[in-house]
KEKE-3310 file (N, C-alpha, C; in steps of 0.2 Angstrom, whole numbers, plus 5000, padded with zeros to 4 digits):
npx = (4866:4860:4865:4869:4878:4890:4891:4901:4913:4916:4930:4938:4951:4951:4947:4933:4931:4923:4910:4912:4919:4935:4936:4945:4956:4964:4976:4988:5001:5015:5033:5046:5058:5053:5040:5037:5029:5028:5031:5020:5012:5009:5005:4993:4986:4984:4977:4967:4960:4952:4942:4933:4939:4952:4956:4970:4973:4973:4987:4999:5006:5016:5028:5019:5008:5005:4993:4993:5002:5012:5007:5007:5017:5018:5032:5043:5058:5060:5048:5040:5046:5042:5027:5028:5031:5016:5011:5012:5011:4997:4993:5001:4989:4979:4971:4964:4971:4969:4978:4976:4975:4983:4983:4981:4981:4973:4972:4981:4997:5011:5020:5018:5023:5036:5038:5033:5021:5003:4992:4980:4964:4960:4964:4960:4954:4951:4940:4938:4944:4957:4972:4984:4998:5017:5029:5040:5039:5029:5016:5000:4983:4981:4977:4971:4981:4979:4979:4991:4986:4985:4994:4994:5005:5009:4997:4999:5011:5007:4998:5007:5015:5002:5002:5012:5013:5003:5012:5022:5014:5007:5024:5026:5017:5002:4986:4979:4974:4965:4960:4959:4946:4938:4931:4935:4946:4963:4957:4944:4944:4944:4933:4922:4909:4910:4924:4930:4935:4940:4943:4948:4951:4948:4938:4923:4910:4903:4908:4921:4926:4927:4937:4950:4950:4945:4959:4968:4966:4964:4977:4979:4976:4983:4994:4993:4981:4964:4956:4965:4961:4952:4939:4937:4921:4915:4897:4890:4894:4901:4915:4929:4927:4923:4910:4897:4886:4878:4876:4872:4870:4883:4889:4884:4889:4901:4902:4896:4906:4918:4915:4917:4930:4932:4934:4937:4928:4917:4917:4906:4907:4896:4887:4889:4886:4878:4864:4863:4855:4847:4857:4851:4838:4836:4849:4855:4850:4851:4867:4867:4862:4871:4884:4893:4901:4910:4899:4905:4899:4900:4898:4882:4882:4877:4876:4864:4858:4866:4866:4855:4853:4863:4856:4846:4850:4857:4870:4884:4895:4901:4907:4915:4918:4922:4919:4929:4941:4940:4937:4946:4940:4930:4922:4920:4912:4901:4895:4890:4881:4889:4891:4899:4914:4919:4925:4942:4941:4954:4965:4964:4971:4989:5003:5006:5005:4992:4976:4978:4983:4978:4967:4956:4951:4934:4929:4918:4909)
npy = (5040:5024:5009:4996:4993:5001:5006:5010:4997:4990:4979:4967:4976:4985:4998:4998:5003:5003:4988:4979:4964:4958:4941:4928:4923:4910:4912:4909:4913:4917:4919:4910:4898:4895:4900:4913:4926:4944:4956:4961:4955:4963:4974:4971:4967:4979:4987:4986:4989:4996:4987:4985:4974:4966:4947:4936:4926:4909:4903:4893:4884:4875:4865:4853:4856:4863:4862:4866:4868:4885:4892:4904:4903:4906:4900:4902:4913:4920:4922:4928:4941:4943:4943:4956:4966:4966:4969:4981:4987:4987:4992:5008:5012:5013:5002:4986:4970:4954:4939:4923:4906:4890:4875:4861:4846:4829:4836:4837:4831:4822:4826:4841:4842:4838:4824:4816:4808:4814:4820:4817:4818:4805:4789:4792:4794:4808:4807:4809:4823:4835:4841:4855:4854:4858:4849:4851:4846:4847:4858:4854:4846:4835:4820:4819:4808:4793:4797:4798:4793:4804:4802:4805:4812:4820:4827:4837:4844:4847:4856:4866:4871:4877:4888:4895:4899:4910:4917:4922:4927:4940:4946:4948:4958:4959:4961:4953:4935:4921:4908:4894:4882:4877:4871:4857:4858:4854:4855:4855:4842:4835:4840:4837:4823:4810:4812:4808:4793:4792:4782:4787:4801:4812:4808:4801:4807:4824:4832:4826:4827:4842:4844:4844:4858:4867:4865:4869:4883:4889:4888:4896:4907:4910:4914:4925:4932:4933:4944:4945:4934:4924:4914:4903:4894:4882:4875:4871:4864:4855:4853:4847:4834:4832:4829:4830:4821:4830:4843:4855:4856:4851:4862:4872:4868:4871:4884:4888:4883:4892:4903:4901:4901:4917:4919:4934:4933:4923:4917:4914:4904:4902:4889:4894:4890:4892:4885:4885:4876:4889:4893:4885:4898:4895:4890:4900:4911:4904:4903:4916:4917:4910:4915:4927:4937:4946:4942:4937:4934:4924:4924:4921:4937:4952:4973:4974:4964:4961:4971:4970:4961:4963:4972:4965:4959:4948:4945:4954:4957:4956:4946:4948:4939:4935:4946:4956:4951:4955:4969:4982:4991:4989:4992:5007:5005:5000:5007:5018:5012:5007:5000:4983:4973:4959:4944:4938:4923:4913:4917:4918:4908:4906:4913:4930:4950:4950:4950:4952:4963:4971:4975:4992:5004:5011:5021:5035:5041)
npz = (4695:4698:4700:4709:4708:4707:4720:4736:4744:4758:4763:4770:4778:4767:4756:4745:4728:4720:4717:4705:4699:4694:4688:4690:4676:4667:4656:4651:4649:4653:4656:4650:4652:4668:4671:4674:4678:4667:4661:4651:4659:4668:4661:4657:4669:4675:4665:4668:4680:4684:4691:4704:4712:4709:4705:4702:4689:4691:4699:4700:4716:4717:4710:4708:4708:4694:4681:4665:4652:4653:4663:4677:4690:4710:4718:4718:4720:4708:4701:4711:4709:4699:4700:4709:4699:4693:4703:4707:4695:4696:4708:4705:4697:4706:4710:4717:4722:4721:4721:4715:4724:4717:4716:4703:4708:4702:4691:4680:4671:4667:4660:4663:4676:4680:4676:4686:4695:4695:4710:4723:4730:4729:4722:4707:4690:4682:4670:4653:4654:4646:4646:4642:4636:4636:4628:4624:4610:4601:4605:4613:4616:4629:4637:4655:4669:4678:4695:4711:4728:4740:4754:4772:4774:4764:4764:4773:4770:4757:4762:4769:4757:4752:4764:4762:4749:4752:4760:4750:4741:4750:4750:4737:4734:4733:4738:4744:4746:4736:4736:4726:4728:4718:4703:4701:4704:4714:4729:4727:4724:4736:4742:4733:4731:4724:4718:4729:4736:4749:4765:4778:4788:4778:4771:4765:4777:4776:4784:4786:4772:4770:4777:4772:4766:4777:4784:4777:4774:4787:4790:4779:4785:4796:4793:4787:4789:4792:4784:4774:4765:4753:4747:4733:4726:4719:4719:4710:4698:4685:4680:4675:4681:4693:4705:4717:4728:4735:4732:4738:4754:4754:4751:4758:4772:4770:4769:4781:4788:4783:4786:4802:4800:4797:4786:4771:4759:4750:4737:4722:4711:4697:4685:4668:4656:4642:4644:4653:4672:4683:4699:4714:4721:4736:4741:4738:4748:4759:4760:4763:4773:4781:4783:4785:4779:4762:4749:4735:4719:4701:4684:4674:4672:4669:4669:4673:4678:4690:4697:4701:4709:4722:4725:4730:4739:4738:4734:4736:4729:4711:4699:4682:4671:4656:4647:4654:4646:4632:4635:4644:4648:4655:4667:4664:4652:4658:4667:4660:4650:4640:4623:4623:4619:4607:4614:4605:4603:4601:4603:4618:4627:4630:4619:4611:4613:4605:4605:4619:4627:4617:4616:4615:4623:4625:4614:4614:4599)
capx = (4868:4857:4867:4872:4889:4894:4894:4908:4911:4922:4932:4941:4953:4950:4939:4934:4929:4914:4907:4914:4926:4939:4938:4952:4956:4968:4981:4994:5007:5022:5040:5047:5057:5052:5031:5037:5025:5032:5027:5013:5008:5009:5000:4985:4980:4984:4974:4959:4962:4947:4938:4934:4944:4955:4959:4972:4975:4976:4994:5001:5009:5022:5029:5017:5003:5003:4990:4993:5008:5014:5001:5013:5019:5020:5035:5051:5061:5059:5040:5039:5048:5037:5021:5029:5028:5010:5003:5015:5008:4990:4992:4998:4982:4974:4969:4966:4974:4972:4982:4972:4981:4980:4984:4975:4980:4972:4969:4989:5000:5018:5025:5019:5026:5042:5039:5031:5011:5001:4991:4976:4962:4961:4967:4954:4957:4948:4937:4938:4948:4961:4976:4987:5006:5022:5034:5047:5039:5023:5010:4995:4980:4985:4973:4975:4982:4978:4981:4991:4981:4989:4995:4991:5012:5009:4993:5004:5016:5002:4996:5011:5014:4997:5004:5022:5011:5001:5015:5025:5010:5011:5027:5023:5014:4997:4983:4976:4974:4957:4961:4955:4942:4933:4932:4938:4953:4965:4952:4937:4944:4943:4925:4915:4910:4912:4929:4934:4933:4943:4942:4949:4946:4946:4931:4917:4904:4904:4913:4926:4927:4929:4944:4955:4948:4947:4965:4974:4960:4965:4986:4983:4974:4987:4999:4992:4978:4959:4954:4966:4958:4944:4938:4930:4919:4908:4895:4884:4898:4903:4922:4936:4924:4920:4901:4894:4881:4871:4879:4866:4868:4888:4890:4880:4893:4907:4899:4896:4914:4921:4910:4916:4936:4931:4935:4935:4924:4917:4916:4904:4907:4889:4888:4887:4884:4869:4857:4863:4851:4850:4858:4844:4839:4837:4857:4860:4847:4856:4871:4868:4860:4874:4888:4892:4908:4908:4896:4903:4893:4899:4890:4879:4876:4878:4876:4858:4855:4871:4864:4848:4856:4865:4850:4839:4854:4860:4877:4890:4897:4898:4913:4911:4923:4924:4918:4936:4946:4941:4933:4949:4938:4923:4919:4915:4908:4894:4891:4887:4880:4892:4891:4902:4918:4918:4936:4943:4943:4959:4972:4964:4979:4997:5005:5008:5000:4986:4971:4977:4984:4979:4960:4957:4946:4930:4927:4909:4910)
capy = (5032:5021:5004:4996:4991:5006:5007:5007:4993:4990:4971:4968:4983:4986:5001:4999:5009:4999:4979:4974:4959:4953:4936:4924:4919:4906:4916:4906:4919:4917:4918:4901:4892:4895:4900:4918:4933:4946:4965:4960:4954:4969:4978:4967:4968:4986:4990:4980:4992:5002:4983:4987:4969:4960:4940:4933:4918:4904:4901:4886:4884:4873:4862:4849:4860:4864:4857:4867:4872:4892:4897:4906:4900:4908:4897:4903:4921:4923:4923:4933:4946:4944:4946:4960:4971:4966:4971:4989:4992:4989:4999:5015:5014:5015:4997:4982:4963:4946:4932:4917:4901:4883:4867:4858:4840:4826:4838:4835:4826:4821:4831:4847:4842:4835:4820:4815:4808:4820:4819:4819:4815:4797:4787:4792:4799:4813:4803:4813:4828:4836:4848:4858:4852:4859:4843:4853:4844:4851:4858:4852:4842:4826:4815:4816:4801:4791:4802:4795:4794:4807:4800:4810:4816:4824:4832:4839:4844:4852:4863:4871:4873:4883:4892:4899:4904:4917:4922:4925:4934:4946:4947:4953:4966:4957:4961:4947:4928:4919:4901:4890:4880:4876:4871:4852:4856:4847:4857:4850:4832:4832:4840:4833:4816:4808:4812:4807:4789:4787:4780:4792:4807:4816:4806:4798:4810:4829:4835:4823:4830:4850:4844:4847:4864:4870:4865:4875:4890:4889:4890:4902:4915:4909:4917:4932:4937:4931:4945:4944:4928:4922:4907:4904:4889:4879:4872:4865:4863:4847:4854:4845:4828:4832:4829:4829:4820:4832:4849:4861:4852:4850:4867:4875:4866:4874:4893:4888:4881:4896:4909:4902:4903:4921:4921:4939:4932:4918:4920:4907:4903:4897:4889:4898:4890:4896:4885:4879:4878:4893:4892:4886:4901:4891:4889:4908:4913:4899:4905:4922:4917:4907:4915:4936:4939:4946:4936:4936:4927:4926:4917:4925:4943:4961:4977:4976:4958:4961:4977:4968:4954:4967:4977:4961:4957:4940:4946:4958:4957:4953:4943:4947:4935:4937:4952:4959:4950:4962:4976:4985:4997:4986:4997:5013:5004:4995:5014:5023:5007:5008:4992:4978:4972:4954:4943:4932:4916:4908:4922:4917:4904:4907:4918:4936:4955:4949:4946:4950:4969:4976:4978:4996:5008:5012:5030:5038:5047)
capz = (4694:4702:4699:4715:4707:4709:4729:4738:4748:4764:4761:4777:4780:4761:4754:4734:4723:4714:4718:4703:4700:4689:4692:4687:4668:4665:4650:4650:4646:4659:4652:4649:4656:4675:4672:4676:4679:4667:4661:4647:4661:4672:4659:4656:4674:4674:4661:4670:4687:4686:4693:4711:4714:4703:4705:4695:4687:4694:4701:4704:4722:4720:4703:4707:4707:4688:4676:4661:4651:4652:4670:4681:4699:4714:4724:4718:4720:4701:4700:4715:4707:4691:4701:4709:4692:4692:4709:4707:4690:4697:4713:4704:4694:4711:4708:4721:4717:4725:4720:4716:4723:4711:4714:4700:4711:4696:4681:4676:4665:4670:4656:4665:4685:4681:4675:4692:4694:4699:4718:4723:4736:4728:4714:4701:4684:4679:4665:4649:4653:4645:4649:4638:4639:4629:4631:4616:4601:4597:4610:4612:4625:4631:4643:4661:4669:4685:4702:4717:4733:4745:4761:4777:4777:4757:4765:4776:4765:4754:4768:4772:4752:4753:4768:4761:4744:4755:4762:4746:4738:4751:4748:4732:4734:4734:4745:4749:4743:4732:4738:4722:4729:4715:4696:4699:4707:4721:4736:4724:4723:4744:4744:4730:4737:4717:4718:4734:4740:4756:4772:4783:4791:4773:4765:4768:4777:4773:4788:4784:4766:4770:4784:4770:4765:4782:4786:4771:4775:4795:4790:4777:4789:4802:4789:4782:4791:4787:4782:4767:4762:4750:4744:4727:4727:4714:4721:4703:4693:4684:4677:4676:4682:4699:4705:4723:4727:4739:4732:4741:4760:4756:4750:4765:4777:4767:4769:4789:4791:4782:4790:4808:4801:4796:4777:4771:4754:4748:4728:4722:4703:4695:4680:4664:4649:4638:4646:4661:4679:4688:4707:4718:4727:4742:4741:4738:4753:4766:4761:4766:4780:4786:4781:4786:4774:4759:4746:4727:4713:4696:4680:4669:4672:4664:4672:4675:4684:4692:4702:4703:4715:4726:4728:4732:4745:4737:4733:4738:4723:4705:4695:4674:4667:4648:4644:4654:4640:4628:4636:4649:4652:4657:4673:4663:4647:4661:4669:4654:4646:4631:4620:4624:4613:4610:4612:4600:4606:4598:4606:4624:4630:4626:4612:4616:4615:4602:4611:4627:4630:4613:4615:4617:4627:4620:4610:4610:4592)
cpx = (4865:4860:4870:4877:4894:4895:4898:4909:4918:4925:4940:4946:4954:4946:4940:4929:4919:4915:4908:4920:4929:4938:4944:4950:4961:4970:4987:4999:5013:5026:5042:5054:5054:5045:5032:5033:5029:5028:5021:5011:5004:5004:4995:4982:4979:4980:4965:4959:4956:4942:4937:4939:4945:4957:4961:4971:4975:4985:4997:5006:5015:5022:5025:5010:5000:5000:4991:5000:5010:5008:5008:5011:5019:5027:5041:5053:5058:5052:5038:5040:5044:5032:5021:5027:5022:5009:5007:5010:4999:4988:4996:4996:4975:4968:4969:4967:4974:4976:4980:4976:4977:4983:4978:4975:4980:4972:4978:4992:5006:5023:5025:5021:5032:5042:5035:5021:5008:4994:4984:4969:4960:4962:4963:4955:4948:4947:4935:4940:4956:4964:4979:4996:5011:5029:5041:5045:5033:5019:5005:4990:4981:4979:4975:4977:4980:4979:4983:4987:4984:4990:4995:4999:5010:5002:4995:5008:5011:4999:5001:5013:5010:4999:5009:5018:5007:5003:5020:5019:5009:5021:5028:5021:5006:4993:4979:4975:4967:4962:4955:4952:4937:4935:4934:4945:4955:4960:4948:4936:4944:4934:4921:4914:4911:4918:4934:4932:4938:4940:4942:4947:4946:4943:4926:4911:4905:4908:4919:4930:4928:4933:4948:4955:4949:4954:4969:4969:4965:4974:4987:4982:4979:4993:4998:4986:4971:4957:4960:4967:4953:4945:4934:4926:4914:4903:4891:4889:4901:4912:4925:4933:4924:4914:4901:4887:4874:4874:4876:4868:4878:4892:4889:4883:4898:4908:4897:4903:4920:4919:4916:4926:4938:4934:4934:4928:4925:4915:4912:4904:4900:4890:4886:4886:4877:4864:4856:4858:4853:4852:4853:4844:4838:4843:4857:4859:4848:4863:4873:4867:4864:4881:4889:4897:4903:4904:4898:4901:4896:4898:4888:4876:4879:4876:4869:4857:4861:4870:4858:4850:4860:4858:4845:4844:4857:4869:4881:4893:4899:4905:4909:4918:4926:4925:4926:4939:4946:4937:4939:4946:4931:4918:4916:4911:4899:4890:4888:4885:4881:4891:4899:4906:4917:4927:4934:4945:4950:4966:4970:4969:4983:4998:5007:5003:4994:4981:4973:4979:4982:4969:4959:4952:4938:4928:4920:4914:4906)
cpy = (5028:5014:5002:4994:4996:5011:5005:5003:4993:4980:4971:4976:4988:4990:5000:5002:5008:4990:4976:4970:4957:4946:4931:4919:4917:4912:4914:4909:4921:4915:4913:4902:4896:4897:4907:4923:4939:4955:4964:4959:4957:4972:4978:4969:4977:4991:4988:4984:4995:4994:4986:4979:4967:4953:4939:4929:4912:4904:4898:4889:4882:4868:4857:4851:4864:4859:4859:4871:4881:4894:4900:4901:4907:4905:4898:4913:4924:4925:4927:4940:4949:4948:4953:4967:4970:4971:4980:4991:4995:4994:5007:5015:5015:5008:4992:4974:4957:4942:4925:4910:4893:4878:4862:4848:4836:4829:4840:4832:4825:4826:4839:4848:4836:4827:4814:4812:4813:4815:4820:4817:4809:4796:4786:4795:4802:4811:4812:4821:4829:4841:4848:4857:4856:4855:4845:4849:4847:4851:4858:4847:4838:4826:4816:4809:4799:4795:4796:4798:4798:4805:4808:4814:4824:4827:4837:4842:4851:4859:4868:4875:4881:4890:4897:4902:4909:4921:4927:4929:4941:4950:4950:4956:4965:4961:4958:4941:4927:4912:4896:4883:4875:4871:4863:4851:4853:4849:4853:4844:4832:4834:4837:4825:4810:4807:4810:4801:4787:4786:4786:4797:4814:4814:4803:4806:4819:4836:4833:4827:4838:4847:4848:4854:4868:4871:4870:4882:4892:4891:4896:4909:4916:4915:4924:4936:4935:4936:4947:4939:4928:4916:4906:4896:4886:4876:4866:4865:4856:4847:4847:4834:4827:4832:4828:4827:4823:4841:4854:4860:4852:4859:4873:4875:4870:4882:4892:4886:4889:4903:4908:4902:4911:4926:4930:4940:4926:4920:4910:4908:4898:4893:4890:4897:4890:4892:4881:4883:4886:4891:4892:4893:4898:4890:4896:4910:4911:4902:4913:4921:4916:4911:4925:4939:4945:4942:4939:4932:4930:4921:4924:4931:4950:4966:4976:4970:4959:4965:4974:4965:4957:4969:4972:4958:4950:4939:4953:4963:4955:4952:4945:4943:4937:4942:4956:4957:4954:4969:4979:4990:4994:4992:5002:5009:4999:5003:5018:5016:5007:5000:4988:4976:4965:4951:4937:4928:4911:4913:4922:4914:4904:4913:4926:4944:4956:4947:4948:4959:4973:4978:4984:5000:5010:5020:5032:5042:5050)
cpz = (4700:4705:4705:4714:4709:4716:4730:4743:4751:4762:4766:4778:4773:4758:4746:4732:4720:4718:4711:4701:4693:4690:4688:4681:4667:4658:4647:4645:4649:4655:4653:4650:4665:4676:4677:4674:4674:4665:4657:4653:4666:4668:4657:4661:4675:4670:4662:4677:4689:4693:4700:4715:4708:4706:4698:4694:4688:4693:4705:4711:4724:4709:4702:4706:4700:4684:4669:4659:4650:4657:4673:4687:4702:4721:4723:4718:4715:4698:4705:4713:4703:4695:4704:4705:4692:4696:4707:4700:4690:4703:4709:4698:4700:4713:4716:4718:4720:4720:4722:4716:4721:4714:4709:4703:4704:4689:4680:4671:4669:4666:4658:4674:4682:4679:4680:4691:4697:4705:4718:4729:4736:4720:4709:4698:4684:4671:4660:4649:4652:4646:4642:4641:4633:4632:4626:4611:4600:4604:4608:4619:4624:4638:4650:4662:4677:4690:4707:4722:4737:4752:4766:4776:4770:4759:4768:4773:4760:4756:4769:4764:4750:4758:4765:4755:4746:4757:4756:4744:4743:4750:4742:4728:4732:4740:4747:4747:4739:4735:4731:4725:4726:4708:4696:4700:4714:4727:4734:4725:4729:4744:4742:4730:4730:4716:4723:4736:4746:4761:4778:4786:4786:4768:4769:4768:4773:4777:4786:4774:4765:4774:4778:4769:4771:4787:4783:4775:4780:4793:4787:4779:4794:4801:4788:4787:4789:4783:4775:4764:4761:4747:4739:4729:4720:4714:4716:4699:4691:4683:4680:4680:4689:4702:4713:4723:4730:4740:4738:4749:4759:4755:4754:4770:4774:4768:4778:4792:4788:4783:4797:4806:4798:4789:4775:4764:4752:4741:4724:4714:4701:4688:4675:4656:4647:4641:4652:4666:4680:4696:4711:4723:4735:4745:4744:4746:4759:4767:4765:4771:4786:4787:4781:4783:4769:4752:4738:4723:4705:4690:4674:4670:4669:4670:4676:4680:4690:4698:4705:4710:4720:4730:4732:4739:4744:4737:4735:4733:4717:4701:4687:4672:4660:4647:4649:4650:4636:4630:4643:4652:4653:4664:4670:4658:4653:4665:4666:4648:4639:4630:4623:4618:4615:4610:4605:4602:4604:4602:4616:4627:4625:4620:4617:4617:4610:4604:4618:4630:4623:4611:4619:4620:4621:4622:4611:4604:4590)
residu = (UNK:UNK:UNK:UNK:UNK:UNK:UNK:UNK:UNK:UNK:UNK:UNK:UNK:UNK:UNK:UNK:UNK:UNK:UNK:UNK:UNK:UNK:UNK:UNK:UNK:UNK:UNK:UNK:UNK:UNK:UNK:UNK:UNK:UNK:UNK:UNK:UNK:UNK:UNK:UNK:UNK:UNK:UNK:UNK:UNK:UNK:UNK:UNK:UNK:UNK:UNK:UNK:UNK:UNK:UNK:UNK:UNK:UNK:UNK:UNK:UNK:UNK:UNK:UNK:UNK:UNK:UNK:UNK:UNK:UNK:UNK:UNK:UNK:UNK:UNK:UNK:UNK:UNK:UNK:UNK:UNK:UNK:UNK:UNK:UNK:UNK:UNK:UNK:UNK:UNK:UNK:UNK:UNK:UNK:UNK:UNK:UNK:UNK:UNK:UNK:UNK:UNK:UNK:UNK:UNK:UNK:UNK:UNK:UNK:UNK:UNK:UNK:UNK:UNK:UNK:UNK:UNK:UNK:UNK:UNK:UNK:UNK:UNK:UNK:UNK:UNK:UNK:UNK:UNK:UNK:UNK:UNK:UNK:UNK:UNK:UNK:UNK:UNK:UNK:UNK:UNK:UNK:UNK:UNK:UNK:UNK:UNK:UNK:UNK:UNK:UNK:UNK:UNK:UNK:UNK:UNK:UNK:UNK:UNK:UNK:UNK:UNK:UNK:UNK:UNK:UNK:UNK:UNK:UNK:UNK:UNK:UNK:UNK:UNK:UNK:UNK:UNK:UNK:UNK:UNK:UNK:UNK:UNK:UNK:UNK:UNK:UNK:UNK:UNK:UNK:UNK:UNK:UNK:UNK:UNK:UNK:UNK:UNK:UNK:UNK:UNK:UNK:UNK:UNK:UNK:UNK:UNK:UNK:UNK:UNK:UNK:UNK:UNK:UNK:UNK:UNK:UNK:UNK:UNK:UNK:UNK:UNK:UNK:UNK:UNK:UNK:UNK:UNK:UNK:UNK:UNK:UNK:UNK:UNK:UNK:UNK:UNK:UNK:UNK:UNK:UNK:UNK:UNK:UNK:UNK:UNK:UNK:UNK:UNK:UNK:UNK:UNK:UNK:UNK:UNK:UNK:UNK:UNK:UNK:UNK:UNK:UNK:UNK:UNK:UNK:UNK:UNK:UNK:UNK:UNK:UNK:UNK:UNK:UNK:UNK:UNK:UNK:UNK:UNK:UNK:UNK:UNK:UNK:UNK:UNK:UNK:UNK:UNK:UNK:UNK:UNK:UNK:UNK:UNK:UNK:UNK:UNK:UNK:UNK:UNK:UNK:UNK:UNK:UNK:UNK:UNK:UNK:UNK:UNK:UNK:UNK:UNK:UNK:UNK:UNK:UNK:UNK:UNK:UNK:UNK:UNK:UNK:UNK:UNK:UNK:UNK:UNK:UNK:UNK:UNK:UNK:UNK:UNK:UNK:UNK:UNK:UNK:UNK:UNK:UNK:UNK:UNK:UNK:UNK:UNK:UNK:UNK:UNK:UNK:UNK:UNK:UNK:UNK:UNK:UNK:UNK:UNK:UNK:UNK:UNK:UNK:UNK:UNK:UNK:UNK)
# end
């Protein structure tokens, strides 16, 4: 087996099996009321173990840090407990697990943060997007609304939030964080300069624009350890109504500011729809130049380009997103090139073990 996914690779004091990733899929399947972690939920990742990393879910940090109804949390006892059963079901499968932390900031509603406005690094709505609410009469997407501006105290305030959820996902039984970074979330709305119009010392130029990033990064290595931190990032993505005007040039600052606070992976999510851009190589080739972590990239690839981008030295390692929803045993079906199962798209968020723990291993007959 020639494939380079299946080298073993060292990730800070971490050895894994294979380079490939679970990366994080929104499921929204936490036990109601409290958006607790529960044994389905255990048994989904557990069933996904053979990954050489798994990232979960996004999971909000704090009550004001949820965009969607039924994600889990990570900031109460009850949820710690939950994720608990996760990471134990994944370690003895021999499996490894980060804990991907969310603040969605503007991609909100008030019916899923208490009623409260949601935050952001300025008072700009996230034009034409919608989240998924359950207010007790019928669930369904409802509009973002406005975002307050965050004052320097509520930065503050944010940051330590970030910190205590590093610390509980060790708790645990985690091994190490994803810091969500990306997709048009609360990190996004301080980088991407479309989202961000302050004055201060967290908008304007592009230094000012990663301050925030850098600060949550710096406490939550302070906390845990850098090498059990990663950071996803997006750098061509439009999600959620985030745009940068000089992606290439602010995204290259991002991978030299995260290099020099010693991240243990920068996990770059590309964009994957049927005919979108490829990543300038010019980006990929900067980033490695600049950046000595490990480099995950995930987007549109299959066993074969997946090893191709290893072997050419672009990447590290490879996130496959979909194909784990219906394939648990994606790692051997990409070894012995068995076919691929497809999912069924209407049992992705919410509901319970249809679509989500009942896709089965694949038989040779």
């Amino acid at each position: 087996m020639n494939n380079a996914l299946f080298q073993p690779i060292q990730l800070g004091k971490l050895s894994l099996n294979n380079r490939i990733v679970m990366p994080p899929m929104t499921r929204s399947r936490s036990t109601q009321p409290g958006n607790v972690p529960n044994e389905m939920m255990a048994e989904y990742y557990a069933q996904r173990a053979s990954a050489g990393l798994i990232v979960t879910e996004g999971t909000q940090i704090s009550v004001m840090g949820q965009g969607y109804a039924w994600t889990p949390g990570i900031y109460s006892a009850e949820q710690i407990a939950g994720w608990q059963k996760v990471t134990e079901a994944v370690h003895a499968q021999n499996g490894t697990i980060f804990a991907q932390l969310w603040h969605v900031g503007r991609v909100s509603h008030p019916d899923n943060i208490g009623g409260q406005q949601p935050i952001s690094s300025s008072a700009l709505k996230a034009e034409n997007v919608k989240v998924f609410v359950d207010n007790g009469n019928e669930p369904g997407f409802v509009d973002v609304v406005v975002a307050r501006e965050m004052t320097k105290a509520d930065i503050q305030h944010v940051i330590g939030e970030y910190r205590q959820a590093a610390l509980n996902a060790i708790e645990a039984g985690f091994d190490g964080i994803e810091l969500h970074a990306a997709n048009g979330y609360l990190i996004n709305q301080f980088i991407d300069s479309e989202a961000n119009n302050r004055t201060d010392e967290y908008g304007g130029s592009i230094e000012n624009r990663l301050r925030f990033l850098g600060e949550v990064v710096a406490a939550m290595t302070q906390a845990i350890g850098a090498d059990r931190v990663g950071v996803r990032l997006a750098p061509f993505t439009s999600l959620n109504g985030t745009v940068d005007a000089t992606p290439i040039d602010t995204y290259i600052a991002a991978a030299v500011l995260l290099n020099s606070l010693n991240v243990v992976y920068i996990h770059v999510a590309e964009v994957d729809w049927d005919d979108a851009p490829e990543t300038p190589t010019v980006f990929k080739d900067t980033v490695r130049d600049v950046y000595k972590g490990v480099l995950i990239y995930a987007g549109r690839y299959n066993g074969e380009n997946g090893s191709q981008a290893i072997d050419a030295g672009v990447a590290d390692m490879i996130g496959f997103g979909r194909p784990f929803v219906s394939n648990p045993d994606l790692v051997n079906r990409i070894k012995h090139n068995y076919p691929l199962a497809s999912h069924n798209p209407e049992t992705l968020f919410g509901g319970g073990e249809r679509g989500y723990t009942d896709y089965p291993e694949y038989s040779p007959s």
